[in-house]
Wavefront OBJ file of the C-alpha trace (Angstrom):
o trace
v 182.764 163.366 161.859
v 183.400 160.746 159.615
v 180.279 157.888 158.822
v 181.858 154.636 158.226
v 179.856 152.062 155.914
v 178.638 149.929 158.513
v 177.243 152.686 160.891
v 175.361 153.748 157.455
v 173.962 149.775 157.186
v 172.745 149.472 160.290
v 170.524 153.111 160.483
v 169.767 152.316 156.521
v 167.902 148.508 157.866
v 166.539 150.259 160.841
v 164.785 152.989 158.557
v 163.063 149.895 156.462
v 162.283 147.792 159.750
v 160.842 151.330 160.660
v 159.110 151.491 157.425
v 157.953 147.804 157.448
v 156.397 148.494 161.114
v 154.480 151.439 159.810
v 153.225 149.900 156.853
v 151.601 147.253 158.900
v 149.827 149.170 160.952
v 148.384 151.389 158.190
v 147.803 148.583 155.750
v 146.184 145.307 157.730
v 146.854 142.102 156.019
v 145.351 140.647 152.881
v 143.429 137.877 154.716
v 141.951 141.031 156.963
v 140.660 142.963 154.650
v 139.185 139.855 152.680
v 137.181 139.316 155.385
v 136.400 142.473 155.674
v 135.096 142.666 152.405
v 133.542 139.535 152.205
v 131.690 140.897 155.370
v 130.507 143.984 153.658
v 129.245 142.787 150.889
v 127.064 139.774 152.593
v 125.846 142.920 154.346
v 124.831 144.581 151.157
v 123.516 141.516 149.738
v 121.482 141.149 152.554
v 120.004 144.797 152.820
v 119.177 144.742 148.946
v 117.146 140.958 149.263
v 115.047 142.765 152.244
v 116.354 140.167 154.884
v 117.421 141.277 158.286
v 120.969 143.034 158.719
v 121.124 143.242 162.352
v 121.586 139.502 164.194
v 119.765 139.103 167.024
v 121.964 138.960 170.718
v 122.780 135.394 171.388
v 122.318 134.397 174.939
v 123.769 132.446 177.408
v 125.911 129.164 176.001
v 124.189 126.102 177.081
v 125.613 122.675 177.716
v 123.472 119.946 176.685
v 123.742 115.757 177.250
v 122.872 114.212 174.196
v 122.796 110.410 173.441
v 125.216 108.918 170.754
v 121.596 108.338 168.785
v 121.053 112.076 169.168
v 124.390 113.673 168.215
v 123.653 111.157 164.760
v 120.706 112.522 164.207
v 121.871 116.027 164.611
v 124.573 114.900 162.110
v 122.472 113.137 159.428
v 120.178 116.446 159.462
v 123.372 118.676 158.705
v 124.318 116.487 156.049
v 120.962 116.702 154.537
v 120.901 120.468 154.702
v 124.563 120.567 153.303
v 123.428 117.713 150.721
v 120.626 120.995 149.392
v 123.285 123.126 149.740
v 122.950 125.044 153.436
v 125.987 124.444 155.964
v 124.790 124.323 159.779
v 126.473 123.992 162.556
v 125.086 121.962 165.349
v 124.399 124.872 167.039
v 122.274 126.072 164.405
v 120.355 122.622 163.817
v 119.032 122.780 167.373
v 118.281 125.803 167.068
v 116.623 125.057 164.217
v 114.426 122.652 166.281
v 113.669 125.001 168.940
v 111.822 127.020 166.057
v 110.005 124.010 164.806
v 108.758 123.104 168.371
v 107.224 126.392 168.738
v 104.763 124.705 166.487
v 104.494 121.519 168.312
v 101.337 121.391 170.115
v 101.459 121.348 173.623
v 99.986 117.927 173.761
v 102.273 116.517 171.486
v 105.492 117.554 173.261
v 104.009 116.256 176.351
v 103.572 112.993 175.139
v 106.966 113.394 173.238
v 109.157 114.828 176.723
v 107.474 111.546 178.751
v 108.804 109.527 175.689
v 112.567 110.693 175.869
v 114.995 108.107 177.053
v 117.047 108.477 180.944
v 120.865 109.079 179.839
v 123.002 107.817 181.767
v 126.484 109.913 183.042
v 128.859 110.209 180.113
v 132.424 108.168 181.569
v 135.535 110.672 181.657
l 1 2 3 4 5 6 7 8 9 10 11 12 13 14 15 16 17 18 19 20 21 22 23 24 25 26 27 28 29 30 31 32 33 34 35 36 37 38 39 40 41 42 43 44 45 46 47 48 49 50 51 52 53 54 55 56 57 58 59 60 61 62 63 64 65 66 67 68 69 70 71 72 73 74 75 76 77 78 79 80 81 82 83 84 85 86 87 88 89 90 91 92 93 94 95 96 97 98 99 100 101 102 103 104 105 106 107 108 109 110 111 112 113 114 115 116 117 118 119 120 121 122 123 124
């Protein structure tokens, strides 16, 4: 039985497609393991300074309304923080005041929560 040159082509580029496939799944991309590595070594970093390695379980999302004066505050804090070189998310900044009003007296936060202006309903 007698090959001819283009029956040779054709299992020749199926063999390297093969190839290609299997190389992929052994070897994940370069932008994988970066991150991967750049993960591990944050984890390390962390370990040797003595500050925790395990996060703590996030809870429910919450949706909050915030007034346009609000959502500018929470964006002139980030900017400070990123200004002294720390980048937070929104997320993180109100989170961020939940711990500071832990040491809010309860007096004070009274006085503050009757303070807080009525929003109205955002229009669609």
């Amino acid at each position: 039985m007698s090959v001819t040159r283009n029956q040779l082509k054709d299992a020749l580029r199926a063999s390297i497609e093969t190839e290609d496939d299997a190389l992929k799944q052994r070897k994940p991309p370069t932008l994988t393991r970066r991150k991967a590595a750049i993960k591990s070594g944050i984890k390390a970093a962390r370990k040797a300074a003595g500050i925790d390695v395990e996060p703590v379980a996030s809870g429910k999302p919450l949706e909050v309304p915030l007034s346009k004066a609000e959502l500018a505050l929470i964006k002139q804090v980030r900017d400070q923080l990123k200004s002294s070189g720390v980048t937070a998310s929104k997320s993180d900044v109100l989170r961020l005041g939940l711990m500071l009003l832990q040491e809010a007296p309860a007096d004070v936060l009274a006085d503050a929560c009757a303070a807080l202006p009525k929003l109205r309903p955002a229009k669609d």
